[in-house]
C-alpha positions as CSV (number, residue, x, y, z in Angstrom):
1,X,-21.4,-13.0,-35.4
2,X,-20.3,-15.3,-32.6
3,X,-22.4,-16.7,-30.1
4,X,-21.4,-16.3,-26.4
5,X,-18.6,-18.8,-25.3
6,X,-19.0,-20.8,-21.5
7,X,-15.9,-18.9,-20.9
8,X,-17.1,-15.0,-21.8
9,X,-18.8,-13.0,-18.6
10,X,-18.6,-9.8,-19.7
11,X,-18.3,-7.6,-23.6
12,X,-18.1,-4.1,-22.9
13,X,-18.6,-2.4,-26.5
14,X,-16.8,1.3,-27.1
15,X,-17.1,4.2,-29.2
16,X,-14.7,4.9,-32.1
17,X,-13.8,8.4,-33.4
18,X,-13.6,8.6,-37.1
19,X,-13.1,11.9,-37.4
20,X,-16.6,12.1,-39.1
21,X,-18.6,10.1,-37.0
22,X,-18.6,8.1,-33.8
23,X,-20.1,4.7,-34.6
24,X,-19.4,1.6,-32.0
25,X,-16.6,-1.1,-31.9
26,X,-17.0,-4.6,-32.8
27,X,-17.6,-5.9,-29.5
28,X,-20.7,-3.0,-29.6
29,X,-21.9,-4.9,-33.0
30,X,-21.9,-8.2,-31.3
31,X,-23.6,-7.4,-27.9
32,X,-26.3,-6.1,-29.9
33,X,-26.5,-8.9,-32.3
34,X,-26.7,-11.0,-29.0
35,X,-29.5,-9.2,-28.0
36,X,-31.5,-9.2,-30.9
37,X,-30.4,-12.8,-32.2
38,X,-29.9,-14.8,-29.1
39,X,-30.9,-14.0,-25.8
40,X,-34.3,-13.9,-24.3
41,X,-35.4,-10.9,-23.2
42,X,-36.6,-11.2,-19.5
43,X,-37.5,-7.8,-18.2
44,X,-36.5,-4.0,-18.7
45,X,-35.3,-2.1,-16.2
46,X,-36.9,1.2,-14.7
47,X,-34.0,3.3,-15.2
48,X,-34.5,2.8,-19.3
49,X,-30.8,1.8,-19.6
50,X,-30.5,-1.5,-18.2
51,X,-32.1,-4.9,-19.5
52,X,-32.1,-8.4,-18.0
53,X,-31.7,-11.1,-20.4
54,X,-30.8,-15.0,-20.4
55,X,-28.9,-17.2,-22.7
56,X,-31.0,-19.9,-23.9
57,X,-28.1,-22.3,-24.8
58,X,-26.9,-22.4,-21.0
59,X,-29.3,-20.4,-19.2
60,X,-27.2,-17.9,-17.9
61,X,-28.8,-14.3,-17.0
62,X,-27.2,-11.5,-18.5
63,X,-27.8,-7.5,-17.7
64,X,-27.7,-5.3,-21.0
65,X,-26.4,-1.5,-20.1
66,X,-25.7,1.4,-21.3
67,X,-23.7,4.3,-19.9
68,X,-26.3,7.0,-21.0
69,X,-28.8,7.3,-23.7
70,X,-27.4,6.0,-27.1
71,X,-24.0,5.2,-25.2
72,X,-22.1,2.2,-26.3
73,X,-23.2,-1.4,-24.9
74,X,-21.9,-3.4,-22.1
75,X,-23.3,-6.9,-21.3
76,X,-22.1,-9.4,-18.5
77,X,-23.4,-12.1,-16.4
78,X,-25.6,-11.3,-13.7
79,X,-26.3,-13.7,-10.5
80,X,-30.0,-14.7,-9.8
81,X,-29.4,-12.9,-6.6
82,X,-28.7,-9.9,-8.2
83,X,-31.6,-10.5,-10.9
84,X,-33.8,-10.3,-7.9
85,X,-32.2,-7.2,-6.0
86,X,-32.6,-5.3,-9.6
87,X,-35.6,-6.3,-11.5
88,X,-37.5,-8.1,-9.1
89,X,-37.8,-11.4,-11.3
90,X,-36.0,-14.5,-10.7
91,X,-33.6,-15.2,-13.0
Protein backbone atom coordinates (compact mmCIF):
# COMPACT_ATOMS: atom_id res chain seq x y z
CA UNK A 1 0.00 0.00 0.00
CA UNK A 2 0.96 3.68 -0.50
CA UNK A 3 1.54 6.12 1.98
CA UNK A 4 -0.30 9.50 1.79
CA UNK A 5 1.33 11.92 -0.83
CA UNK A 6 1.81 16.01 0.21
CA UNK A 7 -0.45 16.37 -2.60
CA UNK A 8 -3.55 13.86 -1.53
CA UNK A 9 -6.45 15.75 0.77
CA UNK A 10 -9.01 13.51 0.41
CA UNK A 11 -9.64 9.27 -0.57
CA UNK A 12 -13.12 8.51 -0.51
CA UNK A 13 -13.40 4.54 -0.74
CA UNK A 14 -16.72 2.91 -2.55
CA UNK A 15 -18.58 -0.17 -2.61
CA UNK A 16 -18.37 -2.67 -5.55
CA UNK A 17 -21.18 -4.99 -6.52
CA UNK A 18 -20.03 -8.45 -7.49
CA UNK A 19 -23.03 -9.87 -7.94
CA UNK A 20 -22.22 -12.09 -4.92
CA UNK A 21 -20.99 -9.80 -2.52
CA UNK A 22 -20.30 -6.12 -2.01
CA UNK A 23 -16.79 -5.81 -0.72
CA UNK A 24 -14.91 -2.12 -0.91
CA UNK A 25 -12.75 -0.52 -3.73
CA UNK A 26 -9.10 -0.07 -3.61
CA UNK A 27 -9.11 3.35 -2.39
CA UNK A 28 -11.48 1.60 0.72
CA UNK A 29 -8.33 -1.04 1.21
CA UNK A 30 -5.86 1.87 1.40
CA UNK A 31 -7.70 4.29 3.79
CA UNK A 32 -7.97 1.57 6.04
CA UNK A 33 -4.46 0.43 5.71
CA UNK A 34 -3.73 4.17 6.55
CA UNK A 35 -5.52 3.93 9.52
CA UNK A 36 -4.25 0.90 10.87
CA UNK A 37 -0.52 1.29 9.47
CA UNK A 38 0.13 4.92 9.58
CA UNK A 39 -1.78 7.47 11.25
CA UNK A 40 -2.07 8.20 14.90
CA UNK A 41 -5.21 7.89 16.21
CA UNK A 42 -6.14 11.13 18.08
CA UNK A 43 -9.62 10.83 19.34
CA UNK A 44 -13.05 9.14 18.33
CA UNK A 45 -15.89 10.90 17.66
CA UNK A 46 -19.38 10.67 19.57
CA UNK A 47 -21.38 9.91 16.70
CA UNK A 48 -19.34 6.38 16.33
CA UNK A 49 -18.59 7.05 12.70
CA UNK A 50 -16.16 9.62 12.55
CA UNK A 51 -12.38 9.53 13.87
CA UNK A 52 -9.68 12.23 14.09
CA UNK A 53 -6.33 11.12 13.09
CA UNK A 54 -2.83 12.83 12.17
CA UNK A 55 -0.15 11.86 9.84
CA UNK A 56 2.96 11.48 11.59
CA UNK A 57 5.24 12.09 8.47
CA UNK A 58 3.83 15.76 8.10
CA UNK A 59 1.54 16.18 10.86
CA UNK A 60 -1.41 16.83 9.12
CA UNK A 61 -4.94 15.98 10.86
CA UNK A 62 -7.12 13.82 9.13
CA UNK A 63 -11.06 12.84 9.91
CA UNK A 64 -11.87 9.03 9.19
CA UNK A 65 -15.85 8.68 8.23
CA UNK A 66 -18.12 6.52 7.31
CA UNK A 67 -21.51 7.03 5.71
CA UNK A 68 -23.38 4.54 8.12
CA UNK A 69 -22.38 1.61 9.98
CA UNK A 70 -20.04 -0.73 7.99
CA UNK A 71 -20.34 1.83 5.01
CA UNK A 72 -17.35 2.40 2.87
CA UNK A 73 -14.44 4.79 4.10
CA UNK A 74 -13.73 8.31 3.33
CA UNK A 75 -10.72 10.16 4.84
CA UNK A 76 -9.54 13.91 4.17
CA UNK A 77 -7.66 16.59 5.80
CA UNK A 78 -9.17 18.34 8.44
CA UNK A 79 -8.18 22.08 9.76
CA UNK A 80 -7.08 22.42 13.46
CA UNK A 81 -10.05 24.79 13.51
CA UNK A 82 -12.34 22.28 12.61
CA UNK A 83 -10.45 19.52 14.95
CA UNK A 84 -11.59 21.81 17.70
CA UNK A 85 -15.24 22.58 16.56
CA UNK A 86 -15.65 18.54 16.20
CA UNK A 87 -13.72 16.70 18.79
CA UNK A 88 -12.76 19.24 21.06
CA UNK A 89 -8.93 18.46 20.94
CA UNK A 90 -6.42 20.47 19.22
CA UNK A 91 -5.17 19.06 16.31
Amino acid sequence: MEDLKPEETQLIGMWLDLGSKVVGDAVNDRILWLVENRLTLLCKGTDGLSTLYRDPRDGRAWELSFPFPGGPAALWVISGEDARARYGVEA
